[in-house]
C-alpha positions in Angstrom: 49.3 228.1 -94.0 45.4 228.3 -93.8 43.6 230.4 -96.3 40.9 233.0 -94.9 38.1 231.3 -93.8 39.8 228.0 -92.7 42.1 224.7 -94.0 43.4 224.9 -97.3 41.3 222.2 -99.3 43.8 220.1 -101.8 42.5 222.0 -104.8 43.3 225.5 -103.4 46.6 224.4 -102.4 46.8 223.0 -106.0 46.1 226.2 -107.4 48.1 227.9 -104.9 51.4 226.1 -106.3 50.3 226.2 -110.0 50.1 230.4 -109.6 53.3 230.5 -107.4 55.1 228.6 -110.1 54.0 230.4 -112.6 55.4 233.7 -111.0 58.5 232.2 -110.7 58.6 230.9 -114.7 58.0 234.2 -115.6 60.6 235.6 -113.1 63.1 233.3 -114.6 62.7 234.3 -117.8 62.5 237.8 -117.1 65.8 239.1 -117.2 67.1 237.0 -120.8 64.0 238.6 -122.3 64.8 242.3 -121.0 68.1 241.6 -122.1 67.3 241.4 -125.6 65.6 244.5 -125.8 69.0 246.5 -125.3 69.3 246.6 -129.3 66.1 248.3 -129.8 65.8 250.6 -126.5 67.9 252.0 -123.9 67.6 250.9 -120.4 66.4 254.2 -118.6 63.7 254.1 -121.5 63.0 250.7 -120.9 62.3 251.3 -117.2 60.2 254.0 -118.5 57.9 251.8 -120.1 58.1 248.9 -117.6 56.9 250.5 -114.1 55.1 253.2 -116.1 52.5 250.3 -117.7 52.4 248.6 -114.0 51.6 252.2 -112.4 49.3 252.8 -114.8 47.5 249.3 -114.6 47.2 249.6 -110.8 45.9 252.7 -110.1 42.7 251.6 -111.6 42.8 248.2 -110.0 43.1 249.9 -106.6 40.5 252.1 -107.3 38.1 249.5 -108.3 39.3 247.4 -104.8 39.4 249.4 -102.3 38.3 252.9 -103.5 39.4 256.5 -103.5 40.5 256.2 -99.3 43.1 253.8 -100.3 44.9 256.7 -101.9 45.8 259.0 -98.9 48.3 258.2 -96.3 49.2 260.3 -94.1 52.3 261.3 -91.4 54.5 258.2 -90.8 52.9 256.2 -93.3 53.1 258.9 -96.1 56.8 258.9 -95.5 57.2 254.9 -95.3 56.0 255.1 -99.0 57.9 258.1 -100.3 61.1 256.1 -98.9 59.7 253.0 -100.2 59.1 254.1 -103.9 62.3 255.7 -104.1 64.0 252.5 -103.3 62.1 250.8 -105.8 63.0 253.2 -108.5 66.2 253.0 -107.0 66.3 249.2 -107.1 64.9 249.3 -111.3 67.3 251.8 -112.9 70.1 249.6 -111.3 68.9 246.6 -112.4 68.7 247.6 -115.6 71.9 249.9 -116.3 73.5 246.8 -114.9 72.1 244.1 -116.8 73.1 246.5 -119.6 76.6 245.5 -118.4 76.8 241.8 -117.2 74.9 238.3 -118.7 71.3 237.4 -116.6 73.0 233.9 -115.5 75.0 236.0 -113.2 72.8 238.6 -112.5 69.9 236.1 -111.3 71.8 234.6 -109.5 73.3 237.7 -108.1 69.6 238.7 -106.9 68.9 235.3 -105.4 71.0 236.6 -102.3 68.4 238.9 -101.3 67.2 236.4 -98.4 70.1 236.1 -97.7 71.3 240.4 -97.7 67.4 240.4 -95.9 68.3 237.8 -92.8 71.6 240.3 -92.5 69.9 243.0 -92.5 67.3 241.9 -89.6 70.3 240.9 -87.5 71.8 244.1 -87.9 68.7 246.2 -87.8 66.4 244.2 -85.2 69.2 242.2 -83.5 67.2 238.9 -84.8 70.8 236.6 -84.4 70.0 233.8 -87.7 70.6 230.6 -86.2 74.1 228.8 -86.8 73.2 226.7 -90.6 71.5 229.6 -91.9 74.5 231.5 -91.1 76.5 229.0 -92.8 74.4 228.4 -96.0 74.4 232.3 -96.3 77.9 232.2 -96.4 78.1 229.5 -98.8 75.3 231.1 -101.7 77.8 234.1 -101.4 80.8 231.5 -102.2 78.8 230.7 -104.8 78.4 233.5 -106.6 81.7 235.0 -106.1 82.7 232.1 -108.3 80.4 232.2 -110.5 81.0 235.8 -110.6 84.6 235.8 -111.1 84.4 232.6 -113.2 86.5 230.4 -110.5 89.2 232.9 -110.2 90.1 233.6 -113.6 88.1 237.2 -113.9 90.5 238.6 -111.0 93.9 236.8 -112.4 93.1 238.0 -116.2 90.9 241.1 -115.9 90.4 241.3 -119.6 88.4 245.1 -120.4 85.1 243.1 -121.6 85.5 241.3 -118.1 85.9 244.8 -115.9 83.1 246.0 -117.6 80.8 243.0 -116.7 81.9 243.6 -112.8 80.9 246.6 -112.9 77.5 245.3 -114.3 77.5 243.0 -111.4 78.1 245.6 -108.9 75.5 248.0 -110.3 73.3 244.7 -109.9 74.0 244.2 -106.2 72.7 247.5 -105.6 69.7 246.7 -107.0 69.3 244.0 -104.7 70.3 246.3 -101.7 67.3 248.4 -102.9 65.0 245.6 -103.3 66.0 244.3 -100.1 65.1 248.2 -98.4 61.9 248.3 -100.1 60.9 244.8 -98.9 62.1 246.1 -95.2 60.2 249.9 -95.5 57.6 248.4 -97.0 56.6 245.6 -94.0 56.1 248.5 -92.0 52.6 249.9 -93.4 50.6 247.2 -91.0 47.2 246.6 -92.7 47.9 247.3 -96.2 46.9 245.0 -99.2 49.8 244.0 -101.2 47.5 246.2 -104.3 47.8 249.3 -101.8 51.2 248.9 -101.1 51.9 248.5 -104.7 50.3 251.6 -106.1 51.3 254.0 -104.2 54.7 253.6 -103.9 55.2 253.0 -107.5 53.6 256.6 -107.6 57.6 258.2 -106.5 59.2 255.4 -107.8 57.7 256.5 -111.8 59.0 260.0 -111.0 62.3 258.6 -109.8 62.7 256.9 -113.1 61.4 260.0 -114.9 63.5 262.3 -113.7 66.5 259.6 -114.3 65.1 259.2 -117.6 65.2 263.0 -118.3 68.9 263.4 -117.1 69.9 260.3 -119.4 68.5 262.3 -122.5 70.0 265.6 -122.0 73.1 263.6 -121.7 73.0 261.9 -124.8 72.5 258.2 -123.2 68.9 257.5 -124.1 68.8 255.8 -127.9 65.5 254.3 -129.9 66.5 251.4 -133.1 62.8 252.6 -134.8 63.5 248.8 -137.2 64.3 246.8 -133.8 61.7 248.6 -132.0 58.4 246.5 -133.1 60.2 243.3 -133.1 60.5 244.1 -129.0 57.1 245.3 -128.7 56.3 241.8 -127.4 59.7 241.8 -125.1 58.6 245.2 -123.5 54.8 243.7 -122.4 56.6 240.8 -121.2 58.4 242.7 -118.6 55.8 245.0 -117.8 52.4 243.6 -117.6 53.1 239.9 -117.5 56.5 240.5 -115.1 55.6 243.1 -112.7 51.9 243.3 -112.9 50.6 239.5 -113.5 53.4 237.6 -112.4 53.3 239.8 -108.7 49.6 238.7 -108.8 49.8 235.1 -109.2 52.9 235.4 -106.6 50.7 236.4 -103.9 47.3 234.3 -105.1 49.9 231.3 -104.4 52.4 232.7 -101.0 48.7 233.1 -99.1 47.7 229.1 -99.9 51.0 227.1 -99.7 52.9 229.5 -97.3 55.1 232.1 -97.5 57.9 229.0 -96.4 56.7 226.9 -99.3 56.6 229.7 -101.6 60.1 231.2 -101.3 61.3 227.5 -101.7 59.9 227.6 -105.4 61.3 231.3 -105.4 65.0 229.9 -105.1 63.9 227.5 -108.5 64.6 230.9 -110.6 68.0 230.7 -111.7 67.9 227.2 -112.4 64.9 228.5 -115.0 67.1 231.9 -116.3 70.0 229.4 -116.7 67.7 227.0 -118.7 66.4 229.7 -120.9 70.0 230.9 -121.3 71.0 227.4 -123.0 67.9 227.5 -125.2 68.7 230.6 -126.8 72.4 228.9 -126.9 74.3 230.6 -124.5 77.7 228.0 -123.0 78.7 228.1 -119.7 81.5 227.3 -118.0 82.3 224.5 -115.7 83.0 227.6 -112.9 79.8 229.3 -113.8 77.1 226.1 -113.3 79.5 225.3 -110.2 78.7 228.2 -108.8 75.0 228.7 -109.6 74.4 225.0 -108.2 76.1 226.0 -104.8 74.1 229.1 -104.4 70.6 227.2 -104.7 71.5 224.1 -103.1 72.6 226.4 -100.5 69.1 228.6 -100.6 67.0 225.7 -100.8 68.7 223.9 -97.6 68.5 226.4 -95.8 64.7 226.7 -96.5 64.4 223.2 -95.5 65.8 223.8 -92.6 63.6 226.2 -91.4 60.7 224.2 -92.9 61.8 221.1 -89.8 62.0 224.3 -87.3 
């Protein structure tokens, strides 16, 4: 893909794969590093914090971009980004409350079928019929992480209570992806917007979704603060905000617009093999089932992106 103004020169496609890489280290390591704030904080509160800082750094970076006019929408577009943000806060308090609940090897890997749940979702929405081996490597990353997810069979033959408790984990995961996956769709529909617009206001419902989430957690007794833990996560809780939603999304974008959105989600399907290698540096053992799985599911992704690559 051609920058704006002409070819790519080797040094912006360069930088274009250094930023894109970086988005997707950080992205890998995301999710081990939001787990280990669950001693400190509790997820709604965590959510709080995380898409509070991003809303709070882009207003001001949308302002100084575009100006005060990038701040109204109205009629169809007003609603595209009501929807929009409330799948977005929909997709965050799942991720979370289920990452609570489940280990990050499996959710990653759980959220790496979101091209997969999107090409579905354009069949069944836009009647755009996936050609035949995309169909088939679709069907194989889900393979995958059913047995990954079940841990080759042996989660369904001995449901153990730690074990039904990590499905449900997994399943509150999956709906995150669904959300994602809507947001993504609702969101390709404001023709014309910068990914800054886009960003900002629809994190503007999707911070009072989590509020208000937040608010009913508390009355009930499920929101919790560990004020010893708490400063020893400070650095977990900017990691996850500013460098994972905020910098990471940047660098995403500097680098989809110089290598290619095709190049760039190739890289993208490099992230659980970097959450599984973060994993085993903090010590974490897997089992034989577990890489099994996880190697199916990105050997599927990625040849299925070659594929289209040749097309």
């Amino acid at each position: 893909m051609s920058a704006p103004g002409g070819p790519a020169s080797p040094a912006g496609l360069g930088r274009g794969l250094g930023a894109a890489l970086f988005a997707v280290l950080v992205w890998g390591g995301q999710l081990p590093i939001a787990k280990g704030i669950f001693p400190a904080l509790d997820g709604f509160s965590i959510t709080v914090v995380r898409y509070g800082v991003a809303f709070l750094a882009f207003i001001p970076l949308l302002l100084w971009l575009e100006g005060v006019r990038a701040f109204v929408a109205h009629g169809r577009d007003f609603r595209l980004v009501f929807v929009a943000g409330l799948a977005m806060g929909a997709s965050a308090l799942l991720m979370i409350t289920g990452l609570a609940r489940t280990r990050p090897e499996i959710a990653v890997l759980i959220l790496g079928l979101q091209p997969a749940m999107t090409a579905i979702a354009d069949w069944t929405i836009w009647k755009k019929r996936p050609p035949a081996f995309t169909l088939a490597c679709l069907a194989l990353a889900f393979a995958g992480v059913a047995i990954a997810v079940t841990r080759g069979g042996d989660a369904i033959l001995n449901p153990a209570p730690a074990v039904r408790g990590e499905a449900l984990g997994n399943l509150l995961t999956f709906g995150a992806a669904v959300a994602w996956v809507s947001y993504v769709l609702i969101t390709t529909r404001l023709h014309g917007w910068s990914t800054v617009r886009v960003s900002a206001l629809t994190s503007g419902p999707a911070v009072a979704m989590v509020l208000i989430a937040w608010g009913i957690a508390w009355l009930a007794g499920a929101t919790y603060s560990v004020d010893d833990l708490l400063p020893a996560a400070t650095w977990r809780l900017a990691y996850v905000s500013l460098i994972g939603v905020v910098l990471a999304m940047f660098m995403w974008n500097f680098g989809a617009r110089r290598i290619g959105a095709v190049n760039a989600v190739l890289l993208l399907n490099l992230m659980p093999v970097v959450t599984f290698a973060f994993r085993a540096a903090e010590g974490a053992s897997f089992r034989t089932s577990e890489i099994v799985g996880a190697a199916i599911v990105v050997g599927a992704l990625v040849a299925n992106n070659l594929y289209l690559r040749r097309r």
